[in-house]
PLY file of the C-alpha trace (Angstrom):
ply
format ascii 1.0
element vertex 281
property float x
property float y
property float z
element edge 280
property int vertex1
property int vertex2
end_header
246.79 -41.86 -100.79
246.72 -45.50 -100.33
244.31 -44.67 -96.82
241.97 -42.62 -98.52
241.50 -44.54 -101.61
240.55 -47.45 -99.05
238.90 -45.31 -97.17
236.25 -44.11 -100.07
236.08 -47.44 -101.22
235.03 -49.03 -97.96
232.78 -46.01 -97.62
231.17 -47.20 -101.49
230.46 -50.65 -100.44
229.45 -49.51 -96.64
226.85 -47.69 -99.12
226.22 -49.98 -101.31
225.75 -52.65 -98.86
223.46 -50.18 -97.10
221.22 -49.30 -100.21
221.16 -53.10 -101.31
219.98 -53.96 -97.70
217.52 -51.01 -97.54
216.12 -51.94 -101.21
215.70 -56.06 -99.94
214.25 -54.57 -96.71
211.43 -52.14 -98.85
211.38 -55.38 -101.36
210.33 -57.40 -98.25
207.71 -54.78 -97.13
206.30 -54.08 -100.24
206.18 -58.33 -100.70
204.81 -58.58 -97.31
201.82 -55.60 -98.37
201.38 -57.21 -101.26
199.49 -60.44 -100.30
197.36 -58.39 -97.88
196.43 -56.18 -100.86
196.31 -59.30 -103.43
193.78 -61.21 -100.71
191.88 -57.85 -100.08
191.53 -57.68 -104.40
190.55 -61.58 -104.30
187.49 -60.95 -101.39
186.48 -57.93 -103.62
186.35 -60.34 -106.97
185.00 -63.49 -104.83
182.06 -61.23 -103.57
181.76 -59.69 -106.82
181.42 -62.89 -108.78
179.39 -64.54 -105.53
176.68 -61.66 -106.44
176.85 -62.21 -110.19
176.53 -65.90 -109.72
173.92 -65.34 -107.17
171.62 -63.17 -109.70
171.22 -65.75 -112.36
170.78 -68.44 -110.45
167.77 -66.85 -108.69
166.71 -65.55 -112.15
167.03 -69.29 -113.51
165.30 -70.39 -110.55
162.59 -67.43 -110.89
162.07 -68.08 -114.72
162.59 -71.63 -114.55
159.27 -72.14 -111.94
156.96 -70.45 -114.34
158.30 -72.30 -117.27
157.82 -75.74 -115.04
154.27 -75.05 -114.34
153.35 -74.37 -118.23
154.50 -77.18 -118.94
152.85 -78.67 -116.57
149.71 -77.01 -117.19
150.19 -77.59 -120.98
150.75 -80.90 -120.87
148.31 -82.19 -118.33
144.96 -80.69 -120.14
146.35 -82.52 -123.87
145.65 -86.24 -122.93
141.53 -84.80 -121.41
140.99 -83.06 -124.70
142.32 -85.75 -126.92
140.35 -88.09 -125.20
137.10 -85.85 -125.02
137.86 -84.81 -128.99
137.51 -88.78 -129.30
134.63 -89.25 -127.47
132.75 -86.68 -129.30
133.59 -87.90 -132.97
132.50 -91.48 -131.93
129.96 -90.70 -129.69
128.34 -87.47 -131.72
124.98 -86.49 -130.38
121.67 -86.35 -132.23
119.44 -83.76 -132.24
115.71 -84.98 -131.49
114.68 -83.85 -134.53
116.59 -85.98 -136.72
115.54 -88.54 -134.62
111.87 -88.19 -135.46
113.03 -87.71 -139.20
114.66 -90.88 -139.01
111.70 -92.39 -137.84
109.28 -90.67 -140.09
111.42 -92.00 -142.47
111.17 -95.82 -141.58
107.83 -95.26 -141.32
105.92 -96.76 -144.62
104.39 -94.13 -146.62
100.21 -94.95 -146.75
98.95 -96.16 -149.71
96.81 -93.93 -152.17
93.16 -94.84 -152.12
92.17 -96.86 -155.17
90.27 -94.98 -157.97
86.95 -94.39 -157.77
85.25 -96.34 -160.25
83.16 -94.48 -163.11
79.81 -93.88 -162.72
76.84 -95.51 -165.50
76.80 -91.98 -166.78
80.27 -91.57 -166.91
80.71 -94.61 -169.05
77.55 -93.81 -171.21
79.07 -90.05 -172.09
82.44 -91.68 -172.91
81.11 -93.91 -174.76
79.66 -91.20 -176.95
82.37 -89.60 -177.14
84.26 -91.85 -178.86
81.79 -92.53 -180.95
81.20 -89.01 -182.35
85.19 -88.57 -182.23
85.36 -91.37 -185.16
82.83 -89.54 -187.02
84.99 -86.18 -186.85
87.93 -87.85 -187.82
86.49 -89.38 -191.03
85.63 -85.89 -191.90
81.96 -86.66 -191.24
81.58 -83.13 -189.57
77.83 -83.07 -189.89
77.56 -86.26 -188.07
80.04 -85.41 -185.86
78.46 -82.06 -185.03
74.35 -83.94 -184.50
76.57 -86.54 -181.84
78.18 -84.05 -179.79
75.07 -81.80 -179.36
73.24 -84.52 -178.35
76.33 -86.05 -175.81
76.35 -82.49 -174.54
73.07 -81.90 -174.07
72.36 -85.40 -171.90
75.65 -85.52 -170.37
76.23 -82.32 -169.52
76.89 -82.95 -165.68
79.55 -85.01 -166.66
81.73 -81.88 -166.95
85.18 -83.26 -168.32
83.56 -85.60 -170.88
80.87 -82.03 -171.70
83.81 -79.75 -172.47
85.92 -81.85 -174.54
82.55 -82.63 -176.63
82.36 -79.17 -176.64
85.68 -78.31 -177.94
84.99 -80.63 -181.33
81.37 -79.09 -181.25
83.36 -75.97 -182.19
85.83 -77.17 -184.57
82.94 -79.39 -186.82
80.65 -76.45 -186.72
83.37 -74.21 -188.34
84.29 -77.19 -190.78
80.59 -76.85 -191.99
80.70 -73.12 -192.02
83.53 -73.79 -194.66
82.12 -76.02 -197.18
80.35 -73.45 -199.02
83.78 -71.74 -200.01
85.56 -75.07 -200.82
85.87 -76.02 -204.52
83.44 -78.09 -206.57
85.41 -80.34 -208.52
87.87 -83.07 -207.84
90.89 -82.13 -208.95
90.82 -78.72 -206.97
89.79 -80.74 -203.98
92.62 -83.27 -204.38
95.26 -80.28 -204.80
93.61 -79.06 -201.25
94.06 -82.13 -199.98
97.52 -82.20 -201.00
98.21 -78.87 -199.31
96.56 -79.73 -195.88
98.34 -83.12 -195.90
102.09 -81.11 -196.37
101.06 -78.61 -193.51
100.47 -81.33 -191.38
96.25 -80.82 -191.23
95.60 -84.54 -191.59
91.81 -84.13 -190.21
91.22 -81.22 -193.07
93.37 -83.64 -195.48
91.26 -86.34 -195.55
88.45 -84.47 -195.78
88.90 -82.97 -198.87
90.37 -86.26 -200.44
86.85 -87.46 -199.24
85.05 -84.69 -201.07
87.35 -85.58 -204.05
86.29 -89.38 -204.05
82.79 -88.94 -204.01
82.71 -86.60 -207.70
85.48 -89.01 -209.03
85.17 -92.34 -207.27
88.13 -94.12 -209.59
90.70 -91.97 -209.49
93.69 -94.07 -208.15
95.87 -90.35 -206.70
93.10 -89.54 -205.16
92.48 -93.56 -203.22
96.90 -93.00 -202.67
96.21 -89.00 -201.27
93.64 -90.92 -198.36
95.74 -93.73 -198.15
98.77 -91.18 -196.86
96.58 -88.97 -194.82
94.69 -92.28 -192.76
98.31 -93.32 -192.57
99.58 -90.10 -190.55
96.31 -90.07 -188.17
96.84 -93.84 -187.26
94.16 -95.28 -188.98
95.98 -98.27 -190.41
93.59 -100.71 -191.55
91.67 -97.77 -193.55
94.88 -96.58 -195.11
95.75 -100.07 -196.24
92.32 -100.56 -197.31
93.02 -96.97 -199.56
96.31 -97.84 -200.42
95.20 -101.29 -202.15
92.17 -99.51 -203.75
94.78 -96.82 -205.63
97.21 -99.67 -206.32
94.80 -102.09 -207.87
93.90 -98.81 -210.14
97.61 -97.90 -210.61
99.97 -100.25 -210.08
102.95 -98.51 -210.50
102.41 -96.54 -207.63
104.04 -99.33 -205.49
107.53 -97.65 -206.90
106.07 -94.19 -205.17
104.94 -96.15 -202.10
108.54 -97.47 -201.49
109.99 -94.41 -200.62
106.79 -92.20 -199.52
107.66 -90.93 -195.76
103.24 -90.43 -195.47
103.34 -93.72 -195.40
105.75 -95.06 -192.77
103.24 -96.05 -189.74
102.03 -98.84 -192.17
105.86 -100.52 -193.01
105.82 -102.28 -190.17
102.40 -104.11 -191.41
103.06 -107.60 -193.15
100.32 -106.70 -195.70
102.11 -103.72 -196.49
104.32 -105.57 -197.68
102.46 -107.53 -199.88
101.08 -104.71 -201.09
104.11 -103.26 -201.96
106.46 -105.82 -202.89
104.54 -108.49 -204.32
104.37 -108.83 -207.90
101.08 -107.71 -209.35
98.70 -110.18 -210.55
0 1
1 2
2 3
3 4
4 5
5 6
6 7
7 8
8 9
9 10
10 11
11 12
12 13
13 14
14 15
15 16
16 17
17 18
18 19
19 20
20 21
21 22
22 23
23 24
24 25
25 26
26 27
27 28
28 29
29 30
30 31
31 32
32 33
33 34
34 35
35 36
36 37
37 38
38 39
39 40
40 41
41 42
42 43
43 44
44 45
45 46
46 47
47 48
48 49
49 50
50 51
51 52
52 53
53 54
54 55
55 56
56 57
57 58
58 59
59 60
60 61
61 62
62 63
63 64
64 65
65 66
66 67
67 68
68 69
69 70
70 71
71 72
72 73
73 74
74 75
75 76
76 77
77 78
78 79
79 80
80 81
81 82
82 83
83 84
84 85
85 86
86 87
87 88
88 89
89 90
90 91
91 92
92 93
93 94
94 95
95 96
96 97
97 98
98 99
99 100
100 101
101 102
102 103
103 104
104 105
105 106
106 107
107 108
108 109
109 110
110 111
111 112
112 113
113 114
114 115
115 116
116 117
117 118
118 119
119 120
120 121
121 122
122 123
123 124
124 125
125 126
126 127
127 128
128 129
129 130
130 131
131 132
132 133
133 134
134 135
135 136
136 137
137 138
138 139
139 140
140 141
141 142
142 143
143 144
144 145
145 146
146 147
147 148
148 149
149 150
150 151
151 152
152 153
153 154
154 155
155 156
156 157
157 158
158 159
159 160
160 161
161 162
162 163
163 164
164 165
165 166
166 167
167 168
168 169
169 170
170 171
171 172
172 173
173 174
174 175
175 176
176 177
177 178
178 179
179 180
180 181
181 182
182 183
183 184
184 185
185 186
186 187
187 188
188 189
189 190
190 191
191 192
192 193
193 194
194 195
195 196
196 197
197 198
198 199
199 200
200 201
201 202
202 203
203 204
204 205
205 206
206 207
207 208
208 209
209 210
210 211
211 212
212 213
213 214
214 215
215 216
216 217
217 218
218 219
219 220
220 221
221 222
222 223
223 224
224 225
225 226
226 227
227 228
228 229
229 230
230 231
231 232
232 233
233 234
234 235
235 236
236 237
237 238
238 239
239 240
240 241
241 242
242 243
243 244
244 245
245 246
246 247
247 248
248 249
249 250
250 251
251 252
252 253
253 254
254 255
255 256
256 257
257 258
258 259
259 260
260 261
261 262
262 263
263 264
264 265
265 266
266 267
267 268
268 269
269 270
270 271
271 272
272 273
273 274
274 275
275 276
276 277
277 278
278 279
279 280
């Protein structure tokens, strides 16, 4: 018994040395294969990552090139077009035009000929003119009328000074042409008067205060009516001359005269106000 128990156990560890030696032996081999395959897997990786590493750096290197010469490009052409931006703004060019406008313009401008003095007929038909023009502006119509026919019949190639003697030729003539429809008596004349004064008519104002004076030559509203109207046509040493004529007659018109607007042009006058303010003698 004793024999075979040894036996099977020495046959056991026989066997079990065996497998342990086979297993260290295939441990061994497979170890040994194992760095062959582990340097095989490192060429595959180390080519693998040499061709990924390869790819972007020659991409870099392709897109970086491009990127350089922008740049470049870029950046040289800035500093020519600053500098030819600043030579144009301080240096801008003129047009020839504006340079002969510029010296058009320095150029003095020529002086206007001097007036041509008047002819003798020229200064004979304006003197006639004025002469007939005080006439119509006293109301003398008649008078007026006989001047300007005559001015217009001598001077009539004097053609500005002919057509305005013309123009009052008209107007006296239809003045006249009126008289035969005006009224008779003074007091419808002075109310007239009154009427042509408010409408502004000074010219047909004093004319009827005229006509007035002549059928009632003392009537102190009527010397104050042609005082007013002179007054408003600028005839201010004949309205003073009325005004002291109708105040000598009335005296307390000077309290009217104070405050009559007819009669501004003449406050200005010192014998206006003597007239006016002075105590009556």
């Amino acid at each position: 018994m004793s024999s075979s128990l040894t036996k099977g156990l020495r046959r056991s560890t026989s066997r079990s040395k065996v497998k342990t030696a086979s297993a260290k032996t295939t441990k061994r081999a497979v170890k040994a294969k194992s760095p062959s395959k582990s340097k095989a897997k490192r060429a595959v990786t180390a080519k693998a990552s040499a061709r990924k590493s390869a790819k972007p750096r020659a991409a870099k290197k392709t897109a970086a090139k491009p990127k350089v010469s922008v740049k470049a490009k870029k950046a040289t052409p800035k500093p020519l077009a600053r500098k030819a931006a600043a030579k144009k703004v301080s240096v801008p060019r003129v047009k020839k035009t504006h340079k002969l406008a510029a010296v058009r313009a320095v150029r003095p401008a020529p002086a206007p000929p001097p007036p041509r003095p008047p002819t003798q007929d020229e200064s004979a038909a304006l003197v006639a003119f004025e002469r007939a023009h005080k006439e119509f502006t006293r109301g003398r119509f008649a008078e007026a009328r006989n001047q300007f026919r005559t001015l217009v019949d001598k001077y009539s190639q004097v053609s500005e000074v002919a057509a305005r003697a013309r123009t009052y030729l008209a107007v006296a003539e239809s003045r006249l042409r009126t008289e035969s429809i005006l009224p008779r008596d003074a007091d419808s004349l002075y109310d007239r008067g009154v009427i042509e004064l408010n409408r502004g008519e000074y010219v047909a104002a004093q004319e009827m205060f005229e006509r007035a004076l002549k059928r009632e030559p003392e009537a102190a509203h009527i010397h104050y009516g042609l005082a007013a109207t002179r007054a408003r046509l600028g005839s201010i040493d004949l309205a003073l001359e009325s005004l002291q004529k109708a105040l000598n007659l009335q005296p307390n018109l000077r309290v009217r005269a104070q405050h009559d607007h007819d009669l501004n042009p003449l406050r200005n006058d010192p014998d206006f106000d003597r007239l006016i303010f002075s105590n009556p003698s």
